[in-house]
NUMIZA-487943 format. One record per residue (C-alpha): residue number from 0; residue in three letters; x, y, z. Coordinates in steps of 0.1 Angstrom, whole numbers, plus 5000, padded with zeros to 4 digits. Example, Ala and Ser with C-alpha at 12.3 -4.5 7.8 and 13.67 -1.06 7.14 Angstrom:
<recs>
   seq   type      X      Y      Z
     0    Ala   5123   4955   5078
     1    Ser   5137   4989   5071
</recs>
This chain:
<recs>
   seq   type      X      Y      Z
     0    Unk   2057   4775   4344
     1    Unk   2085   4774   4315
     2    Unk   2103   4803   4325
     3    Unk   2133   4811   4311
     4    Unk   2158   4830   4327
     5    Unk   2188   4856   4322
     6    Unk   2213   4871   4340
     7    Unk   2230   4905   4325
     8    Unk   2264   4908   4342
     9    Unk   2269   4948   4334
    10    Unk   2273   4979   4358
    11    Unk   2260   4997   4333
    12    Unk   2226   5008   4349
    13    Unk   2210   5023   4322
    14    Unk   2219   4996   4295
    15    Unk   2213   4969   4317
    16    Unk   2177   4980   4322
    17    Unk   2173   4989   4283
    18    Unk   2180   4952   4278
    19    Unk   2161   4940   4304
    20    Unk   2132   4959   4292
    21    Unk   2137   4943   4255
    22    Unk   2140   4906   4264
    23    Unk   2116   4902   4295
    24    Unk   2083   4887   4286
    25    Unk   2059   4864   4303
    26    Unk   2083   4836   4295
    27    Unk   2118   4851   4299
    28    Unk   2125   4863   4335
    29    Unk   2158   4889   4336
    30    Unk   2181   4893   4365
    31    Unk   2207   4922   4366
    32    Unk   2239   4919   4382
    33    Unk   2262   4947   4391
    34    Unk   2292   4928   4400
    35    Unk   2306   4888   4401
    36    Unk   2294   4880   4436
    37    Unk   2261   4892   4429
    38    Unk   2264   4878   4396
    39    Unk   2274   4844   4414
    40    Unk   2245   4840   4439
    41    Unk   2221   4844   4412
    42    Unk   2235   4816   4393
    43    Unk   2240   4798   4422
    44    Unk   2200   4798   4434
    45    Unk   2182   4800   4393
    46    Unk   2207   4787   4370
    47    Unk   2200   4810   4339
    48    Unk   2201   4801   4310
    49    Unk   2216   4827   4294
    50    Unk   2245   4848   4307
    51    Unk   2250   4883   4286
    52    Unk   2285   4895   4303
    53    Unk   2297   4934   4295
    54    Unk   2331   4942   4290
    55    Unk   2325   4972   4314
    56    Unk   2328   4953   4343
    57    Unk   2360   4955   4364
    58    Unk   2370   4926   4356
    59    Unk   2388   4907   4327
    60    Unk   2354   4897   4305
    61    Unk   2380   4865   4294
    62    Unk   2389   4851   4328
    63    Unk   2352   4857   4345
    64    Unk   2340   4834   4306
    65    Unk   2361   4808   4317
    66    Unk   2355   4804   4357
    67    Unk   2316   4806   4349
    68    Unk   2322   4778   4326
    69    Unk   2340   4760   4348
    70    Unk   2313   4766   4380
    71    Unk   2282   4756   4351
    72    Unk   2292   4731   4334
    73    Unk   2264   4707   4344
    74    Unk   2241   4729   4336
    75    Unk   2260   4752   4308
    76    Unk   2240   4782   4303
    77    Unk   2248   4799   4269
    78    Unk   2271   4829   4273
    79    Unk   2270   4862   4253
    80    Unk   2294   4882   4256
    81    Unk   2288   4924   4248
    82    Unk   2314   4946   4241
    83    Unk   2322   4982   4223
    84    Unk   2351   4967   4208
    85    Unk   2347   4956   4170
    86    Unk   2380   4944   4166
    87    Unk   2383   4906   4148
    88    Unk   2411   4891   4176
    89    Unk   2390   4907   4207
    90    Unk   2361   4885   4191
    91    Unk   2383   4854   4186
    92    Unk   2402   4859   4219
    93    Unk   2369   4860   4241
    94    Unk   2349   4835   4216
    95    Unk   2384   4811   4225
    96    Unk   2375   4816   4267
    97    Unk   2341   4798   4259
    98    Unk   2314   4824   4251
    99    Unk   2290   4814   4227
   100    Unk   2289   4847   4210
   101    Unk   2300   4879   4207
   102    Unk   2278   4908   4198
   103    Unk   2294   4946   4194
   104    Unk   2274   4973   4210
   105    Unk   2258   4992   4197
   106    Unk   2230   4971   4184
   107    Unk   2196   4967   4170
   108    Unk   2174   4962   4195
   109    Unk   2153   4934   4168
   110    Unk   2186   4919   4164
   111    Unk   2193   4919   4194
   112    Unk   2168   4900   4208
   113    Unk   2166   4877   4177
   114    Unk   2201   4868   4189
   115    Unk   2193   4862   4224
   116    Unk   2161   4841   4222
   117    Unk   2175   4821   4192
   118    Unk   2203   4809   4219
   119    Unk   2179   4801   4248
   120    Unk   2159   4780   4221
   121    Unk   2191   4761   4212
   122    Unk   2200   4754   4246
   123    Unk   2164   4743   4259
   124    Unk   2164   4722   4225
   125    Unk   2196   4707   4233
   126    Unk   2183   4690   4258
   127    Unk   2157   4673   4249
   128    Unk   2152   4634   4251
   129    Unk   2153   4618   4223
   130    Unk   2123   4594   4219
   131    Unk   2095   4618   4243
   132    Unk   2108   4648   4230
   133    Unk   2105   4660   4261
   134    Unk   2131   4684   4283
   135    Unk   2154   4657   4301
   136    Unk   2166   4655   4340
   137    Unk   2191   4691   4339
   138    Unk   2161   4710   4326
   139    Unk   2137   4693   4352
   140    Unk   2161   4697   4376
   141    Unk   2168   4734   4370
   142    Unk   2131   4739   4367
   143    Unk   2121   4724   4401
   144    Unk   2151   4741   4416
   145    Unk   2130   4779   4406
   146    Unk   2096   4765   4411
   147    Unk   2108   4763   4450
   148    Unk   2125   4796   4445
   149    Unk   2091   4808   4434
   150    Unk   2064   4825   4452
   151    Unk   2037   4808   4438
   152    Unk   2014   4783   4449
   153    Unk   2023   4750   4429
   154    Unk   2022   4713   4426
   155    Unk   2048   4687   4413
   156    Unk   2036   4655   4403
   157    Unk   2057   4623   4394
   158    Unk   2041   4600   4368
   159    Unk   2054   4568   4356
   160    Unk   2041   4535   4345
   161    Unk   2039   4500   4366
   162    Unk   2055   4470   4349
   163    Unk   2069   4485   4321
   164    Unk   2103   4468   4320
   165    Unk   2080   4437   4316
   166    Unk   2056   4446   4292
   167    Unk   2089   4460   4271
   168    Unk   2102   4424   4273
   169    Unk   2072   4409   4263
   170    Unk   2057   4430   4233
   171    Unk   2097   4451   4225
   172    Unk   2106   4484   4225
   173    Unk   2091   4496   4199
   174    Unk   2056   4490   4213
   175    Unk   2070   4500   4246
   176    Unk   2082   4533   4229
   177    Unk   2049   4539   4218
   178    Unk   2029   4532   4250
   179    Unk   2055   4562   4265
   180    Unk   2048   4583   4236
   181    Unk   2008   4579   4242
   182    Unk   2007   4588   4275
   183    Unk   2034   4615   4272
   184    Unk   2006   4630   4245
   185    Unk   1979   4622   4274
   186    Unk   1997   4643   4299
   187    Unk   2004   4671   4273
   188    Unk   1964   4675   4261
   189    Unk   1954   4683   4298
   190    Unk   1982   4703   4312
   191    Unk   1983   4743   4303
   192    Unk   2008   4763   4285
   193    Unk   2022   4778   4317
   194    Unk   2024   4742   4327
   195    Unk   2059   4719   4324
   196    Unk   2063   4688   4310
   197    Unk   2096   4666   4315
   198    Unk   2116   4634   4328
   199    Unk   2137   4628   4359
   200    Unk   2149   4593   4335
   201    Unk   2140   4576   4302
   202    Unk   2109   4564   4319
   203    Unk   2092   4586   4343
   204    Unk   2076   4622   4336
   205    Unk   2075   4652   4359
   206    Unk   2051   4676   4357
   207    Unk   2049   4710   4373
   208    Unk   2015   4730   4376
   209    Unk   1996   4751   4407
   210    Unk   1982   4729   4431
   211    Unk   1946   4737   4427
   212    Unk   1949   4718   4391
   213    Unk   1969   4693   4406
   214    Unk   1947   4668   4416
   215    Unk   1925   4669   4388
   216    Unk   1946   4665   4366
   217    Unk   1963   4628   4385
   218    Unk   1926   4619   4383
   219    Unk   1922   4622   4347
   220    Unk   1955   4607   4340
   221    Unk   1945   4576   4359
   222    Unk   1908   4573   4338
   223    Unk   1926   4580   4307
   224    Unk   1952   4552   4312
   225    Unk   1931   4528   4322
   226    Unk   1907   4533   4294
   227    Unk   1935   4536   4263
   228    Unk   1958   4503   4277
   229    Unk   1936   4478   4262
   230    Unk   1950   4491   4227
   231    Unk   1985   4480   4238
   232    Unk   1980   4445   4246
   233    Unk   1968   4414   4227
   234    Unk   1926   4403   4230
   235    Unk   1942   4368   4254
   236    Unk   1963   4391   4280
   237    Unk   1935   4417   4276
   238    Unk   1909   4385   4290
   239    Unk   1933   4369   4312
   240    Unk   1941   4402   4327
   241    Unk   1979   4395   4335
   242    Unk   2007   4386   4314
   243    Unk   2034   4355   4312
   244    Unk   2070   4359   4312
   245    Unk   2092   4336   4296
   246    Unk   2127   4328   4306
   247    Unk   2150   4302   4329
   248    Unk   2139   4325   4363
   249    Unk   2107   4333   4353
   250    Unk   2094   4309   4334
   251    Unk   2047   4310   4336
   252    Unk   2051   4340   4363
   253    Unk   2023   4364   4360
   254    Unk   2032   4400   4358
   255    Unk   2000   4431   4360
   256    Unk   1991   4446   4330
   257    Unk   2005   4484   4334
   258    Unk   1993   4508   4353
   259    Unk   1999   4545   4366
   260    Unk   2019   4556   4395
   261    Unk   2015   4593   4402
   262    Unk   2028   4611   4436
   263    Unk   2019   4648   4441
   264    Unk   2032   4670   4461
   265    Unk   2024   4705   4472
   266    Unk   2036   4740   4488
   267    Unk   1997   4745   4502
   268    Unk   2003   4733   4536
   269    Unk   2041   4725   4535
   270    Unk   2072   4748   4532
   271    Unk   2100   4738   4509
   272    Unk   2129   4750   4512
   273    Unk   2154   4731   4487
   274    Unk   2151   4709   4460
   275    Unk   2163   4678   4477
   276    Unk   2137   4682   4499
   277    Unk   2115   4685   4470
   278    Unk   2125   4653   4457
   279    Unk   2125   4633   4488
   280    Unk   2092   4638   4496
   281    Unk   2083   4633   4456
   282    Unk   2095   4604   4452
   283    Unk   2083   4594   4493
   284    Unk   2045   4599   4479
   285    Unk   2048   4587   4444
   286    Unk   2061   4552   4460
   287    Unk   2028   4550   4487
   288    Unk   2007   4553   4454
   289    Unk   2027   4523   4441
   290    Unk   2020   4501   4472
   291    Unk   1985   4494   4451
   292    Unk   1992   4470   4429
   293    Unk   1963   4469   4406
   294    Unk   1950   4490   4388
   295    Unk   1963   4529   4388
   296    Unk   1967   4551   4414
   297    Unk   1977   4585   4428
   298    Unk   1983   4595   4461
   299    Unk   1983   4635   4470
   300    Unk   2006   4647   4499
   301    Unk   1983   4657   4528
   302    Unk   1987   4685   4557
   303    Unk   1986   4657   4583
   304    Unk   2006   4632   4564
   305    Unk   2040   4629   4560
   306    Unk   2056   4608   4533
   307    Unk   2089   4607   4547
   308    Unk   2101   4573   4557
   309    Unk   2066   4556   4551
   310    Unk   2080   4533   4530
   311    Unk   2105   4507   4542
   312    Unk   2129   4495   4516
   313    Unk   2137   4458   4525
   314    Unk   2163   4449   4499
   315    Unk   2190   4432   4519
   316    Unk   2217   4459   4506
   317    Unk   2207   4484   4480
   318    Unk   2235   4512   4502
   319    Unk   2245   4534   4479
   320    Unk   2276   4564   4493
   321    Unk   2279   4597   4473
   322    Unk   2304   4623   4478
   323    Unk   2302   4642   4452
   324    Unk   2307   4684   4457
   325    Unk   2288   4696   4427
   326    Unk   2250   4702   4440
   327    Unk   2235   4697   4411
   328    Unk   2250   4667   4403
   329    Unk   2247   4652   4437
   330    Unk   2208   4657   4440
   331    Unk   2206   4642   4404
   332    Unk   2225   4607   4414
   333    Unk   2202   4605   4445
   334    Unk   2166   4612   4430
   335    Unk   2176   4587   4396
   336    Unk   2190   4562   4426
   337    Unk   2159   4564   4451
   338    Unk   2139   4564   4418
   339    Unk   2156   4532   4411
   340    Unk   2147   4516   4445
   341    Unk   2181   4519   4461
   342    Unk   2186   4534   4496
   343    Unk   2211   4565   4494
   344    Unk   2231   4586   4516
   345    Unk   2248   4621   4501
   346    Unk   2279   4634   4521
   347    Unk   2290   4670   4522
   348    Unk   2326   4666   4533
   349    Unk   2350   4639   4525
   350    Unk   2361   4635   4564
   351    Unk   2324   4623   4568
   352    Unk   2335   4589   4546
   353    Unk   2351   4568   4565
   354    Unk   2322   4572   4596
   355    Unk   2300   4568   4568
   356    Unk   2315   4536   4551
   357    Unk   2314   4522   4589
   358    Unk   2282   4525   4596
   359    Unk   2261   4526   4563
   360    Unk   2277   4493   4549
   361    Unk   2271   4508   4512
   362    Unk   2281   4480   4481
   363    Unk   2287   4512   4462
   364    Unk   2305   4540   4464
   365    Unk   2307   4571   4444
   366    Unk   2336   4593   4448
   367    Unk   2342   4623   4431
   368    Unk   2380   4634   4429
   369    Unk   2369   4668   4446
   370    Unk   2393   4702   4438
   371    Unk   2415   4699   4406
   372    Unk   2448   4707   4423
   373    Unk   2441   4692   4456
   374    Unk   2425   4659   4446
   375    Unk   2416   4649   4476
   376    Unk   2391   4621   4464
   377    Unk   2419   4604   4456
   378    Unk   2436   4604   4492
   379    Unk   2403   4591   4502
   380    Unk   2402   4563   4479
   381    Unk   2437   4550   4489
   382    Unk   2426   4550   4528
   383    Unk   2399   4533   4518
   384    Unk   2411   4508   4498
   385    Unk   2439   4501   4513
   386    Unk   2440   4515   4550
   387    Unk   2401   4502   4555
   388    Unk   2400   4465   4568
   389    Unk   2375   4439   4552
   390    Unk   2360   4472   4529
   391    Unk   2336   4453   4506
   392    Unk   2324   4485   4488
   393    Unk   2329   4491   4450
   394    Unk   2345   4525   4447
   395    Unk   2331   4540   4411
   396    Unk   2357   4571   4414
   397    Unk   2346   4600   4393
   398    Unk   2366   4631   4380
   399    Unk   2377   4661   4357
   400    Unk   2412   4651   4357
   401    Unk   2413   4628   4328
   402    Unk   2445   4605   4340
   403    Unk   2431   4564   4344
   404    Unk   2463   4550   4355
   405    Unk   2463   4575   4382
   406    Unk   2429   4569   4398
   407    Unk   2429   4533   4395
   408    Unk   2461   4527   4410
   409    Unk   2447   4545   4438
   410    Unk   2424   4516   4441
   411    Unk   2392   4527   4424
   412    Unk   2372   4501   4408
   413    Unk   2355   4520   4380
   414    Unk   2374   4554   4365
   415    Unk   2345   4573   4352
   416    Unk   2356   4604   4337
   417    Unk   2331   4637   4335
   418    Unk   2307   4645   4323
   419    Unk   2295   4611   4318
   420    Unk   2256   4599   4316
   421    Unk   2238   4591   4340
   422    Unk   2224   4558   4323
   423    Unk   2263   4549   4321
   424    Unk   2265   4555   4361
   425    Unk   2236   4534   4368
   426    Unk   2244   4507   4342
   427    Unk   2277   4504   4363
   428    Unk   2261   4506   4397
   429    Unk   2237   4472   4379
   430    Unk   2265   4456   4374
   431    Unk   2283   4460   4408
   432    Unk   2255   4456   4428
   433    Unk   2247   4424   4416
   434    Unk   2286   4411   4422
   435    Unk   2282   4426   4451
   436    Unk   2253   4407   4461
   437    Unk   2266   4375   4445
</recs>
């Protein structure tokens, strides 16, 4: 289910195929692009990984390096550039536009390769998290968005564990790191090669595999964590069956012992057609297996059951406004938010805000700055500011343009310059949420 992909960029038929033929394998998929709009859709809909760009094209190789980093860079696919040209400044010129490296034709076809697949490994390894070791939210993300691009039959399951902030509090992180780290090796011993393994956050997994597997595999996961959680807790909470917390607001409450929450979802009797779609209806099912709350539990998506809106969130405002352009972005911020328990709406055009901001009621807003020479976000955040009467909304203004002075006199209550992390985001929307609530 790993599959890595590639795009050659080169109207060169016959070397195109001749590279296609020497990198394509059962885990790298190749695409072939003749020209940059064809080029662009297929970057658009799979997100390679790795973009090999010829010089042949009718185009200038340095210009096309630098808008495709500027149109990737949340995902930021390595880029190879190939080229009959040997000379040193031709290297440094197109090396200086942002490729990652520059080979001169001809080469050795075991080179060649070497090269190429020694890139994708960097890139996939970039991007793993650092305590599961596990591919984080882009590569999840990107892998979800081709699994729905796919043909296949498959299944997408989202796992995480009940009362974990508690029992993190209670016995620290490093026991709490290790409880993530046994499961995580739980979920790996039963999945299959041609399965994935990853996170949509620090704390959840996603997994990817074809829906006849599916469900046997949320069963053994809930068997296996219920029999292995005894190790992680004292012989008295073991007994007792619940746990104390300790503080001035919760001082003798009793909290679960964990538990497993897995939602599953399928194409069997459902057509997806996009990946916020996807991950509506993911996270829609993995919360209806949550509504148990003892013991661990998975809930499969049926043919006659819809998950959408089955749960009611009944926070008194968890509203949270994003206008932000970039796709990929934007459907990242809403599955980390719902994930989170907050209630989201994602505009496509920044007309649609102040309707929005009227009727919604977010306490948050997030507000990208939009086109680099128009700016528009920034227009928006003045009328909002200060043209909207009684706005109670925090405005967490995000952008390219590095300039702090300019987007916070525009009334902006958090500059937060790109890229930025998402656990910064949501530590900020924490914070204003709860001012906004006090």
């Amino acid at each position: 289910m790993l599959v890595k992909v590639v795009l050659i960029i080169d109207k060169r038929k016959e070397q195109s195929i001749k590279y296609k033929k020497i990198l394509e394998n059962s885990d790298i998929t190749v695409f072939i692009a003749s020209d940059f709009v064809r080029a662009l859709e297929i970057m658009n809909r799979f997100e390679p990984d790795l973009l090999l760009i010829s010089d042949s094209m009718d185009f200038d190789i340095k210009k096309a390096i630098e808008q495709i980093r500027i149109l990737t860079y949340n995902t930021r696919p390595a880029i190879v550039a190939l080229s009959k040209s040997n000379h040193i400044q031709d290297k440094i010129d197109i090396l200086d536009s942002g490729a990652d490296d520059f080979l001169s034709e001809p080469i050795n076809n075991d080179e060649f390769k070497a090269r190429i697949t020694a890139h994708i490994r960097r890139n996939f390894e970039n991007n793993l998290s650092e305590k599961m070791m596990l591919f984080d939210s882009k590569i999840s993300y990107k892998m979800i968005k081709r699994t729905v691009n796919s043909t296949a039959q498959w299944a997408i399951m989202l796992i995480d564990i009940d009362n974990f902030e508690y029992y993190k509090n209670i016995y620290g992180e490093l026991a709490a790191d290790k409880l993530l780290q046994t499961y995580s090796a739980i979920i790996k011993s039963v999945i299959e090669k041609k399965d994935y393994i990853g996170q949509l956050s620090n704390e959840d997994f996603i997994v990817i595999t074809d829906n006849e597997k599916a469900e046997k595999i949320a069963n053994y996961l809930v068997y296996a964590f219920d029999t292995v959680i005894s190790k992680f807790y004292n012989k008295n909470d073991i007994e007792r069956g619940f746990i104390f917390m300790h503080g001035d607001d919760e001082a003798e409450d009793k909290v679960n012992l964990v538990s497993t929450s897995i939602g599953v979802i399928t194409n069997q009797y459902k057509k997806y057609t996009d990946v916020k779609q996807v991950i509506s209806s993911l996270i829609s099912t993995h919360k209806l297996a949550k509504q148990y709350n003892q013991g661990s539990n998975y809930i499969v998506e049926r043919p006659k059951i819809s998950a959408d809106k089955a749960i009611k969130n009944n926070e008194p405002n968890n509203n949270i406004l994003i206008a932000e352009p970039d796709e990929a972005l934007s459907i990242l911020l809403e599955a980390t938010a719902r994930l989170q328990g907050y209630n989201v709406r994602v505009l496509n055009e920044f007309e649609e805000i102040f309707d929005a901001v009227q009727s919604y009621n977010p306490s948050i807003i997030i507000l990208d700055a939009g086109n680099s020479e128009t700016l528009k976000g920034l227009e928006v955040c003045r009328k909002l500011k200060f043209g909207t009467e009684n706005l109670k909304s925090n405005i967490i203004f995000t952008t390219t343009v590095h300039d702090k002075e300019l987007v916070l006199n525009a009334g902006a209550d958090l500059y937060l310059p790109k890229p930025y992390e998402l656990s910064v985001m949501f530590s900020w929307i924490r914070k204003f949420n709860e001012n906004f609530y006090n």
